[in-house]
C-alpha positions in Angstrom: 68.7 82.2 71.0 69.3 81.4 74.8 70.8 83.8 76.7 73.0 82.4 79.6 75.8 83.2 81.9 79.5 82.0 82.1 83.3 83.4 83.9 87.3 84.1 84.0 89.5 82.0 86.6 93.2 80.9 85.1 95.7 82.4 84.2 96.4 87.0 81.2 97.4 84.4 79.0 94.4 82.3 78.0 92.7 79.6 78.7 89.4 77.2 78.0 86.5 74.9 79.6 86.1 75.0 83.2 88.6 77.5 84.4 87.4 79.9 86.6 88.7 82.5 89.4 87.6 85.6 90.9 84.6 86.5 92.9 83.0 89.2 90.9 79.0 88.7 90.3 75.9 90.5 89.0 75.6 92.0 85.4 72.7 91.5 82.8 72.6 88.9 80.3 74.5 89.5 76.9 74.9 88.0 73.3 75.5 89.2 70.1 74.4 88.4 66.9 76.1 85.6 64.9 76.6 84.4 61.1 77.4 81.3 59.4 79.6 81.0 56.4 77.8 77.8 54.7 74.5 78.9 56.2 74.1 76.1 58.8 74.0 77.4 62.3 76.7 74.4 64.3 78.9 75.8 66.2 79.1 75.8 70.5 78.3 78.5 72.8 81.5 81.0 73.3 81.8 82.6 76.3 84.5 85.2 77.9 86.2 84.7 81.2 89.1 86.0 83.9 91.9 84.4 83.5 94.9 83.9 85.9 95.8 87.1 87.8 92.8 88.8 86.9 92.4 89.9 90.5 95.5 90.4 91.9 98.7 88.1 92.1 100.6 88.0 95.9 104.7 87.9 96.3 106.4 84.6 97.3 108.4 81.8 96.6 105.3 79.7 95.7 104.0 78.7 92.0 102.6 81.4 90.2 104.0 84.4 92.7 105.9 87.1 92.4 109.2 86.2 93.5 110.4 89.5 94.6 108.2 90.2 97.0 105.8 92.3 95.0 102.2 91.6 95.5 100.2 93.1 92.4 96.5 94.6 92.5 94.5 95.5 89.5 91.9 98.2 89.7 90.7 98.2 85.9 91.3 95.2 83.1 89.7 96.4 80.1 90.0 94.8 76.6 88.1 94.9 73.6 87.2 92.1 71.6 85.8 91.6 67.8 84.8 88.8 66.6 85.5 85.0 67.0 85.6 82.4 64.2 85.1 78.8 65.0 87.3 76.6 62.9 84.9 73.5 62.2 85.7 70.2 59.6 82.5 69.0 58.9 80.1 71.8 58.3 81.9 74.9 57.8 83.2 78.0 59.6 81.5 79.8 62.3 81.6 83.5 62.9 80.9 85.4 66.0 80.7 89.5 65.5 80.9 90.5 69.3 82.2 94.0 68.8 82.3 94.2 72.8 84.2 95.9 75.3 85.1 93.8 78.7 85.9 94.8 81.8 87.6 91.1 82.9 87.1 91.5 86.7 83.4 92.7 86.3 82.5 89.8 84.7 79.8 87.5 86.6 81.6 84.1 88.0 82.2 81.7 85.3 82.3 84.3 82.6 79.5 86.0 80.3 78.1 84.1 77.1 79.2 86.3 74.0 76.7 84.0 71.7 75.0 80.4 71.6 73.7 78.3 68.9 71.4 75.2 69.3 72.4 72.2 67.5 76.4 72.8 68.0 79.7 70.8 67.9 82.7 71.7 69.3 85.2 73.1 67.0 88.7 72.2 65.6 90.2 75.4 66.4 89.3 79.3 67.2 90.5 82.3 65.6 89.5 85.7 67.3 90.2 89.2 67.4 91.7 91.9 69.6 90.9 95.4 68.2 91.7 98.5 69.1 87.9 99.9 70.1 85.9 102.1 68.2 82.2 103.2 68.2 81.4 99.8 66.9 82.8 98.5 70.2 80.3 100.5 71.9 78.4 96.9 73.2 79.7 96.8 77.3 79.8 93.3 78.7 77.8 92.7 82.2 79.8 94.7 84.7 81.7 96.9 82.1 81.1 101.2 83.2 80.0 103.5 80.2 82.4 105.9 81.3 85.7 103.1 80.5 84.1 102.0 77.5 84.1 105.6 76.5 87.5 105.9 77.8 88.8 103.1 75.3 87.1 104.0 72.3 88.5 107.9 72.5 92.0 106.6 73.1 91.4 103.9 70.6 92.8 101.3 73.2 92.4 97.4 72.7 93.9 96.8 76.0 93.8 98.6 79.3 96.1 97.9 82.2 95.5 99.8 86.0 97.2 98.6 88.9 99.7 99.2 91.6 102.7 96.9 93.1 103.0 96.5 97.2 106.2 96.2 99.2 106.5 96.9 102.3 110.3 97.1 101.6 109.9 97.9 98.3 112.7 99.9 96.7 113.1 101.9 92.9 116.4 102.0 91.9 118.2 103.3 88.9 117.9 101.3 85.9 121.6 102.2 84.9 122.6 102.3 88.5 121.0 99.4 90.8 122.7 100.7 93.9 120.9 104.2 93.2 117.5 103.4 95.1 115.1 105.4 97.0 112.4 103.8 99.2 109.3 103.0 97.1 106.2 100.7 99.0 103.9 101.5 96.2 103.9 102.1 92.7 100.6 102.7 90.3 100.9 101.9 86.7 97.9 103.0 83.7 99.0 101.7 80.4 96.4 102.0 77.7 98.2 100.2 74.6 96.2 100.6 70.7 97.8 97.4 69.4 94.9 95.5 68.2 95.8 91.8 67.4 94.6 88.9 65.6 95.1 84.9 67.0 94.4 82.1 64.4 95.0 78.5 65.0 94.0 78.3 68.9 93.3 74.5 70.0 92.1 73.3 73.2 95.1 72.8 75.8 93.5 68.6 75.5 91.9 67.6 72.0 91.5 64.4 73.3 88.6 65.2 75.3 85.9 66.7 73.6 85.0 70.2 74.4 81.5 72.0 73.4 81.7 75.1 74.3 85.0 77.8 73.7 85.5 79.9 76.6 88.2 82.6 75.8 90.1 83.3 79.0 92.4 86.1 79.4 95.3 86.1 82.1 96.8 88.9 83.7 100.1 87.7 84.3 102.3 87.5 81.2 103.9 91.6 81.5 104.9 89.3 84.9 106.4 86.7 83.3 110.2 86.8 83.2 110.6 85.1 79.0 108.2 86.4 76.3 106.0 83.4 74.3 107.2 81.0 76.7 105.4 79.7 79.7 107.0 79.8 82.8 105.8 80.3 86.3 108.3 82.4 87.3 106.8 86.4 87.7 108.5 89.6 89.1 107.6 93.3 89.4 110.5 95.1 90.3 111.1 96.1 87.4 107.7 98.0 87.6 108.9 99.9 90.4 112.4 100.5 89.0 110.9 102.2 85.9 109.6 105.0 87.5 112.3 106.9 86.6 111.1 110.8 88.2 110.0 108.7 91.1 107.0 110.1 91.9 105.2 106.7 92.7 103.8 105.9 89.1 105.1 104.2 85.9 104.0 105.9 82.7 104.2 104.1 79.5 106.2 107.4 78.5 109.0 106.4 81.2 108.7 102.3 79.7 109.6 104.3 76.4 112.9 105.8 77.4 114.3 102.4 78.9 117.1 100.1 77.4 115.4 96.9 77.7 118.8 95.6 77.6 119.5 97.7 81.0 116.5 96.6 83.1 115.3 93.2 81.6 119.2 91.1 81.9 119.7 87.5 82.0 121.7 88.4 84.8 118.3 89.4 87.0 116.4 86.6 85.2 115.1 87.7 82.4 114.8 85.8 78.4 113.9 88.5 75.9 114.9 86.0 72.7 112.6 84.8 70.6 110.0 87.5 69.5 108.3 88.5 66.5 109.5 92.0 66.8 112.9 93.4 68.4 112.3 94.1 72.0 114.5 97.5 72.3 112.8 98.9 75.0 110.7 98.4 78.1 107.7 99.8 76.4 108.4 96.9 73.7 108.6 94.2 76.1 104.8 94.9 77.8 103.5 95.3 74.2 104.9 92.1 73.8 103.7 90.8 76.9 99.7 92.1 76.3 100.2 90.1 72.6 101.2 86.9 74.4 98.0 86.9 76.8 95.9 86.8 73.9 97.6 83.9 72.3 96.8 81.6 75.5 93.3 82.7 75.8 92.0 79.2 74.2 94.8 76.5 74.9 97.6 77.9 73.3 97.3 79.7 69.4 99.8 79.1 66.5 99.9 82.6 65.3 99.3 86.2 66.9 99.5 89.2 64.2 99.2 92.9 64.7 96.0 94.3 62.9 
C-alpha cells in the first residue's frame, strides 16, 4: 500500500474529484485497511475532503452567502465515518473499513487518503457510512485532537457542529413574536447530534467523464440552506440567533427542541420544509435534517440516505 495525501474545498453537502477549499495543512499520513468481496483488490484510492463552508461562510447578496447579513465561523467540524463500499460492474464490490473520526478543517489541503489500491478502476457508484462513534472509531485523521475524538465517542456523536453567527446589527427576536427583539452581534451554537446515517447509490455529479479516484466531500452549509434535499444557493442564519430563546448569546440544541418549526422556519421568511423523509415538527428536526442532507451530497449526489 502507498500512503498519500489529499483535501476538502466545495460545498456540507458533498462533493467529488478536484474540489478543494480551505487552507489547513500538516498532519501524518493515514490509511486503513481494506477488503474485497470477490477477492480481487480493483477499486480507486478514496480520500476525504472539506467541502463548501467548511471554514466559514460571509453575509451578502452574492452566490453562496448568507443573505441576512450573518457571516458564519466554525471552530470544530467533527464527523465520524465507517466504512465505504465501491459499487463496481466488472469485478465486484469494494469495501473500505475506515472506522475514523475527522476533524474537516484539520485536514491537510486537498484532503487525506482513507485507503489506495494498485491496479484500480473507478467505480459505478459509492455507498458509505456515517456512524455514531464508538471505541472502534478511535482511528483520528491528520489534524483530528485526541481530546474531540474522545469527546465524540463518549457522547456517541456522528456529527459535531461549533460555531458562532456575526452581525454587527444582529438582532434575536421572539420566535412567536418577531417584533420582540433584543440586540444580539453574536451568537455560539455546539450541537453534537448521534444520528448515524447510511448513503447508497452516490454517483459522480458527471459520469461522462471518467473519474479514478472517490473523494467524499462534506459541506458545511445545508443547516444554511433555506429547503431541505433540495439544492439551492440561497443560506440564512437568523434563525440561529432567533432561537436563543433565554438569550444569553448561545443556541442549545435543547432551545432547537422547544421550537414550532412551523413558527420560525415560514414560507413567508423563505423557508420550504416539504418534502422530507421524516416530519420536520421542530427546529431540532429541521438541523437533523439538514446534517442528513450533507452526507447525501458528499459524492455527486446519492439516491438514498437511511438512519442506522
Amino acid at each position: 500500500m502507498s500512503l498519500l495525501f489529499g483535501l476538502f474545498g466545495g460545498a456540507l453537502l458533498c462533493g467529488c474529484g478536484d474540489d478543494s477549499g480551505g487552507s489547513a495543512g500538516g498532519g501524518q499520513m493515514y490509511t486503513t485497511r481494506s477488503s474485497v468481496s470477490d477477492g480481487l483488490a480493483a477499486a480507486g484510492d478514496v480520500f476525504v475532503a472539506a467541502g463548501q463552508g467548511v471554514f466559514g461562510v460571509f453575509g451578502g447578496s452574492g452566490a453562496h452567502q448568507i443573505r441576512d447579513g450573518w457571516s458564519v465561523e466554525y471552530q470544530k467540524l467533527l464527523v465520524s465515518l465507517g466504512t465505504v463500499t465501491l459499487r463496481r460492474t466488472d469485478d465486484g464490490d469494494h469495501e473500505v473499513v475506515a472506522r475514523v473520526i475527522v476533524d474537516l478543517q484539520g485536514l491537510p489541503d486537498d484532503g487525506v487518503l482513507i485507503d489506495h489500491v494498485d491496479n484500480r478502476g473507478g467505480p459505478a457508484a459509492v455507498d458509505f457510512t456515517l456512524p455514531p462513534a464508538t471505541t472502534a472509531s478511535a482511528a483520528l485523521a491528520p489534524g483530528t485532537l485526541e481530546a474531540d475524538a474522545e469527546m465524540m465517542i463518549t457522547n456517541g456523536w456522528a456529527f459535531y457542529i461549533e460555531g458562532t453567527i456575526e452581525k454587527s446589527d444582529g438582532h434575536s427576536c421572539k420566535p412567536d413574536a418577531p417584533a420582540d427583539c433584543v440586540q444580539a452581534s453574536t451568537i455560539r451554537f455546539r450541537w453534537g447530534l448521534p444520528y448515524g446515517a447510511a448513503y447508497t447509490g452516490c454517483e459522480w455529479n458527471d459520469p461522462s467523464v471518467p473519474s479514478q479516484n472517490v473523494t467524499l466531500t462534506l459541506p458545511a452549509v445545508t443547516w444554511l440552506q433555506t429547503s431541505v434535499d433540495t439544492e439551492t444557493t440561497t443560506l440564512r442564519a437568523q434563525w440561529i440567533a432567533d432561537a436563543d430563546l433565554d438569550r444569553d448569546g448561545e443556541t442549545t440544541l435543547e432551545e432547537l427542541e422547544q421550537i414550532d418549526a412551523a413558527t420560525l422556519l415560514t414560507r413567508r421568511r423563505g423557508y420550504e420544509l416539504s418534502g422530507t423523509s421524516r416530519p420536520i415538527d421542530t427546529v431540532y428536526d429541521y438541523l437533523r435534517e439538514q446534517v442528513l442532507v450533507a452526507g447525501k451530497r458528499s459524492w455527486g449526489r446519492c439516491t438514498s440516505a437511511s438512519e442506522l
